[in-house]
C-alpha positions as CSV (number, residue, x, y, z in Angstrom):
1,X,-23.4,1.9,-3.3
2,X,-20.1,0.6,-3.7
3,X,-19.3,-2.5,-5.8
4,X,-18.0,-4.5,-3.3
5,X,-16.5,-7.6,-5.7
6,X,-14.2,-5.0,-6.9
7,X,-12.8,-2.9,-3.7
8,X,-8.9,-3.8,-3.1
9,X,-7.8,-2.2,-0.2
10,X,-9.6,-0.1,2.5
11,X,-8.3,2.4,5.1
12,X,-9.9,4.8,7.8
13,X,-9.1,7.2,9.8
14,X,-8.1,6.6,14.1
15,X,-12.1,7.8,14.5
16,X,-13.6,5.9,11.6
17,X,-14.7,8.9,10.1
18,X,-12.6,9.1,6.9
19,X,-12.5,6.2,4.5
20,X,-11.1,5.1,1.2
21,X,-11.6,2.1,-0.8
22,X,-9.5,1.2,-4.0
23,X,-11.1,-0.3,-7.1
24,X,-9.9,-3.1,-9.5
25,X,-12.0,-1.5,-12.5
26,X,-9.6,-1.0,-15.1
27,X,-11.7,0.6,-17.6
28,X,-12.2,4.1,-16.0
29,X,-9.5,6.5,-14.9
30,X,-8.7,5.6,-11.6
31,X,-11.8,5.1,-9.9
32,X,-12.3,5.1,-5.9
33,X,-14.5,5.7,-2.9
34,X,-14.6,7.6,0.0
35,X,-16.4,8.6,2.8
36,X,-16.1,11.8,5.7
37,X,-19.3,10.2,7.5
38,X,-18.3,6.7,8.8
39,X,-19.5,4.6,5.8
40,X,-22.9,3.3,5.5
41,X,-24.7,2.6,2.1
42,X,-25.4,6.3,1.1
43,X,-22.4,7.9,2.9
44,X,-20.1,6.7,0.2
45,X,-18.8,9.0,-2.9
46,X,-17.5,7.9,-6.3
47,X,-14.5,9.6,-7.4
48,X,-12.1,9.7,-10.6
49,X,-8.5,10.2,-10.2
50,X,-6.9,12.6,-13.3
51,X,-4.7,10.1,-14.4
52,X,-3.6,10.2,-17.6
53,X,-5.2,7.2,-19.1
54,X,-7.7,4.3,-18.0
55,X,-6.5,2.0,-15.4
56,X,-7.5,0.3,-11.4
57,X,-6.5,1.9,-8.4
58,X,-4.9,-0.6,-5.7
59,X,-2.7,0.7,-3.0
60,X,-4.2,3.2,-0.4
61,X,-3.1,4.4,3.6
62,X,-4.0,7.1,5.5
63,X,-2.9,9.3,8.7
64,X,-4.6,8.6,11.2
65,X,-6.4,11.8,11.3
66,X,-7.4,11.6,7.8
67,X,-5.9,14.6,6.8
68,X,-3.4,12.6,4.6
69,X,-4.4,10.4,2.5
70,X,-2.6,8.4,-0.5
71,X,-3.5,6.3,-3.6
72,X,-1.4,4.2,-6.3
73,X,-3.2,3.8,-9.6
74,X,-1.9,1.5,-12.2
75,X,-2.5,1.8,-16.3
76,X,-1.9,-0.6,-18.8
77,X,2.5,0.9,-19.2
78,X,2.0,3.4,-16.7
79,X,1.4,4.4,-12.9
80,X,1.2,6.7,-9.9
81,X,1.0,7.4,-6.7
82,X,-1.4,10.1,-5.4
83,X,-1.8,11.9,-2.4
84,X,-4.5,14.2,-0.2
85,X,-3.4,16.7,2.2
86,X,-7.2,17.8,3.0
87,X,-9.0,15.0,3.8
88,X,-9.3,13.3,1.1
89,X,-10.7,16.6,-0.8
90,X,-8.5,16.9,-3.9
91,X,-5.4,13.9,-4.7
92,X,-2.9,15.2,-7.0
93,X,0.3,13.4,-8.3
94,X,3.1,13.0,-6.2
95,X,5.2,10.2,-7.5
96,X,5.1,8.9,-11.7
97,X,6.3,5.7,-12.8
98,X,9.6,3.9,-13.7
99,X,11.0,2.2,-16.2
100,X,11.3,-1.2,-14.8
101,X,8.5,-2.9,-16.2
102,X,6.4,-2.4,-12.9
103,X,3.5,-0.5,-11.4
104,X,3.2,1.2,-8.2
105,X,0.8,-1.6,-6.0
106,X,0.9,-1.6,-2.0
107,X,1.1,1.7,0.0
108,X,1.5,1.9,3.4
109,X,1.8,4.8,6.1
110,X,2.9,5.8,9.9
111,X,-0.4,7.6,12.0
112,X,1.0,11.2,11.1
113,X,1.4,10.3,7.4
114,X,5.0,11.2,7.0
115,X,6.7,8.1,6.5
116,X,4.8,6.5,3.0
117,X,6.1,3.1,1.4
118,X,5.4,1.8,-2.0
119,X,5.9,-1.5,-3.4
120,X,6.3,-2.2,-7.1
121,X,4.2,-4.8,-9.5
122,X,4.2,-6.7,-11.9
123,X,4.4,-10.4,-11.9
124,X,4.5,-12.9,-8.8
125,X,7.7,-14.5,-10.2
126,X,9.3,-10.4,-10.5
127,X,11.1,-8.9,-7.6
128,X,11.2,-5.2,-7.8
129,X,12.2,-2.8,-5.1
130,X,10.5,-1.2,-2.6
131,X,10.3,2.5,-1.9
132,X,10.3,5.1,1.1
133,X,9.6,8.5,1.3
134,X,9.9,10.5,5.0
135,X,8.4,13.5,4.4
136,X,4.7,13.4,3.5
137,X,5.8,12.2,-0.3
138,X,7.7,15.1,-1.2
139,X,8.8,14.8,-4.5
140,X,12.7,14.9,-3.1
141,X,12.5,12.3,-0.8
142,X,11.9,9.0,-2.4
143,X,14.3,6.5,-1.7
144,X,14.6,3.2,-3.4
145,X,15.0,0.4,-0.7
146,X,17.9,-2.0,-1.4
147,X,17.5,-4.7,1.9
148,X,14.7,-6.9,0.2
149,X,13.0,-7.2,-3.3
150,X,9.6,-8.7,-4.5
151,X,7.5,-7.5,-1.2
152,X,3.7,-8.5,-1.4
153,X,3.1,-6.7,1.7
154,X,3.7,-4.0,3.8
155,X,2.9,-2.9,7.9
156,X,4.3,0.2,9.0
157,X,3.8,0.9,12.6
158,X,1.9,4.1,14.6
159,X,5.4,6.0,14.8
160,X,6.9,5.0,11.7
161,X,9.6,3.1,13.7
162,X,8.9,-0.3,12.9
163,X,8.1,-1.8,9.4
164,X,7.9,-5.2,8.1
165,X,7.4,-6.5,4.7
166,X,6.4,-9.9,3.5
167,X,7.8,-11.2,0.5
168,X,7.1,-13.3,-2.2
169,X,9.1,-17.0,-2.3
170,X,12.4,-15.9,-3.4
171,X,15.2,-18.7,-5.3
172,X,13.9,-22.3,-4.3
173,X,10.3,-21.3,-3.6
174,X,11.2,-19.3,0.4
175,X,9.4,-16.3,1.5
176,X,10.8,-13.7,3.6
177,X,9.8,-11.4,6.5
178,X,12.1,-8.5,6.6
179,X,12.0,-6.3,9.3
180,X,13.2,-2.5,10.5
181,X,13.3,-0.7,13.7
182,X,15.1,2.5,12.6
183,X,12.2,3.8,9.9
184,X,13.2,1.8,7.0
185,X,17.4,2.7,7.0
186,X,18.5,-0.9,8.0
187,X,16.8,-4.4,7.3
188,X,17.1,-7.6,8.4
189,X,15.1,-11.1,7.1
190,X,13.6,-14.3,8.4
191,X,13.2,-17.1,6.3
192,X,9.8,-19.0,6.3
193,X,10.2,-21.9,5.1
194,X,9.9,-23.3,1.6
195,X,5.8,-24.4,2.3
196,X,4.8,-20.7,3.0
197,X,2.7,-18.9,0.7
198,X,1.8,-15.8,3.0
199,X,0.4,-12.5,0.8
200,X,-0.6,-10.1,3.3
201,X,0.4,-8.9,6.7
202,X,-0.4,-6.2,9.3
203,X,0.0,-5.6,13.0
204,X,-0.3,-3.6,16.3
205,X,0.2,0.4,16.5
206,X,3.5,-0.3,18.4
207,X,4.9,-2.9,16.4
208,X,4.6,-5.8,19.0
209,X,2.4,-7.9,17.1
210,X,2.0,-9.0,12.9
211,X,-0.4,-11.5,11.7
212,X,0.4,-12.9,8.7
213,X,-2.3,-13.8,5.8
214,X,-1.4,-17.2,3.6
215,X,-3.5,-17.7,0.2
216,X,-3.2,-21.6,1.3
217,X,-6.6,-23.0,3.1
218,X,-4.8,-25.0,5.2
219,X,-1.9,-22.5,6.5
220,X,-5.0,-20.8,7.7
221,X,-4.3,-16.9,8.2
């Protein structure tokens, strides 16, 4: 079965047919599970990413056909983001690290799989950019966004069109929604107060609606 106390993030396929789940474990190489029948308690494989050394997996999207499929893993000084172009069959390597003290975290897609963004870890107190790649994660197209820093989350809607990112509380304790409408090229932010402590977000196919998750009982979700 799969341990459930240490799955991180989940995606499936428009059907429901295809599913990943990324693992915390830190002491194998990239371990994660999927599934081409729907879930249920025997429909589930363990897999092992080749990465180069032990570490968690923790960022993972998906088209919504399932033919593309992505996953960050994170090491101890090292990371990467992987990616599946046949339904979740083989991942290789598409994207290493950098040298900026941080390791590849949330991962987030459009339905076809073309437009992949990646945010960068390290510390809640660090802000490190976010990146964008439009073309299925070639290794050309990675672009290093410069509108926001220090995002915790990321939606990205059905056509790409529309992302939003939530970040962590910036100078004097204020987090930040920042928002696009022309796939990621131009941003702009809304401040949420200095009492927020919002950590997730996600929304409709067509961008009209986010929902914002706080880690604070009483801001509720």
């Amino acid at each position: 079965g799969v341990p459930l106390a240490s799955i991180t993030r989940f995606r499936c396929s428009g059907d429901g047919k295809y599913l990943i789940a990324s693992d915390s474990t830190s002491s194998l190489n990239g371990r994660f599970f999927t599934s081409t029948t729907g879930g249920g308690s025997q429909a589930w494989t363990q897999r092992l990413l080749n990465s180069p050394s032990a570490g968690r997996t923790s960022g993972v999207c998906m088209s919504r056909s399932g033919a593309v499929q992505y996953i960050a893993w994170a090491g101890t000084s090292n990371s990467a983001v992987y990616a599946s172009y046949d339904y979740g069959a083989t991942f290789n390597s598409i994207q290493g690290n950098f040298s900026d003290g941080a390791t590849w975290d949330r991962l987030e897609c459009d339905a076809t799989g073309r437009f992949l963004y990646a945010t960068r870890y390290s510390v809640i107190t660090a802000t490190h950019r976010t990146w964008r790649n439009d073309n299925y994660g070639d290794a050309y197209s990675w672009t290093e966004i410069t509108g926001f820093s220090g995002a915790e989350d990321i939606w990205v809607s059905a056509t790409g069109q529309f992302v939003a990112v939530v970040s962590s509380p910036l100078s004097g304790g204020v987090s930040y929604v920042f928002y696009s409408s022309d796939y990621g090229r131009i941003w702009s932010g809304t401040n949420m107060g200095t009492s927020t402590t919002f950590r997730s977000m996600n929304g409709s196919a067509d961008g009209s609606i986010l929902v914002l998750g706080s880690v604070a009982v009483e801001e509720a979700g």
